[in-house]
Residue, then its C-alpha position, 0 to 999 in steps of 0.5 A: x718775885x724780883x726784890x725790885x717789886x718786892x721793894x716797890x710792894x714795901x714801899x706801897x705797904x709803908x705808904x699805906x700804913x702812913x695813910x692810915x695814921x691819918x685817921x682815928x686807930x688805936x694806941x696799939x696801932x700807932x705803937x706798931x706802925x712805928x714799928x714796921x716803918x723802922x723795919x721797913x724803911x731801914x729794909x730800904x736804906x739797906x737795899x739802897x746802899x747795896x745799889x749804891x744810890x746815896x740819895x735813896x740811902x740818905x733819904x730811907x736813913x732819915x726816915x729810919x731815924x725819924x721813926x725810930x719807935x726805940x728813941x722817938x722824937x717829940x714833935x708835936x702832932x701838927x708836925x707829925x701830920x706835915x712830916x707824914x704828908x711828905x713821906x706819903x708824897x716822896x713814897x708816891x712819886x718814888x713809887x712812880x718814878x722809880x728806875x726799870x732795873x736799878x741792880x744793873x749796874x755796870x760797875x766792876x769791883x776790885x776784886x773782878x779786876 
């Protein structure tokens, strides 16, 4: 499997763990997903800066630090569902709209020169 579906199969796993917050789970449940959204989206800052997209990286280092479980911030629920909400849209549409092979670059580093 390419790591390109492999991130946009991530992608869909972490948009669908955020769905699932939407309803009634768990303690434990909670405490886990933000366990997997820290992975998985410092999994994706990580791709995105070996790609050199600065964008992805500063939007998946946002996200990483947002659902930090270690050091959580204190929003109040109401935010969490607006945060959530916009997460689920931007992984939809950057599911959507990603690029056909984004490790083609046609880059030269120092060392090739």
């Amino acid at each position: 499997m390419k790591l390109r579906n492999m991130n946009q199969l991530l992608k869909l796993i972490l948009t669908g763990i955020l769905i699932l917050c939407f309803l009634s789970m768990p303690y434990l449940f909670y405490r886990l997903s933000g366990y997997f959204l820290f992975v998985g989206f410092g999994w994706l800052a990580y791709d995105a800066f070996n790609r050199r997209n600065q964008t992805d990286f500063k939007i998946f280092a946002t996200l990483v630090i947002i659902y930090n479980p270690f050091f959580s911030i204190p929003f109040p629920h109401f935010l969490w569902l607006i945060i959530n909400t916009i997460v689920i849209i931007g992984m939809i549409l950057n599911i959507l709209f990603a690029e056909e092979n984004p490790y083609d670059n046609n880059f030269t580093k120092k060392d090739d020169l």
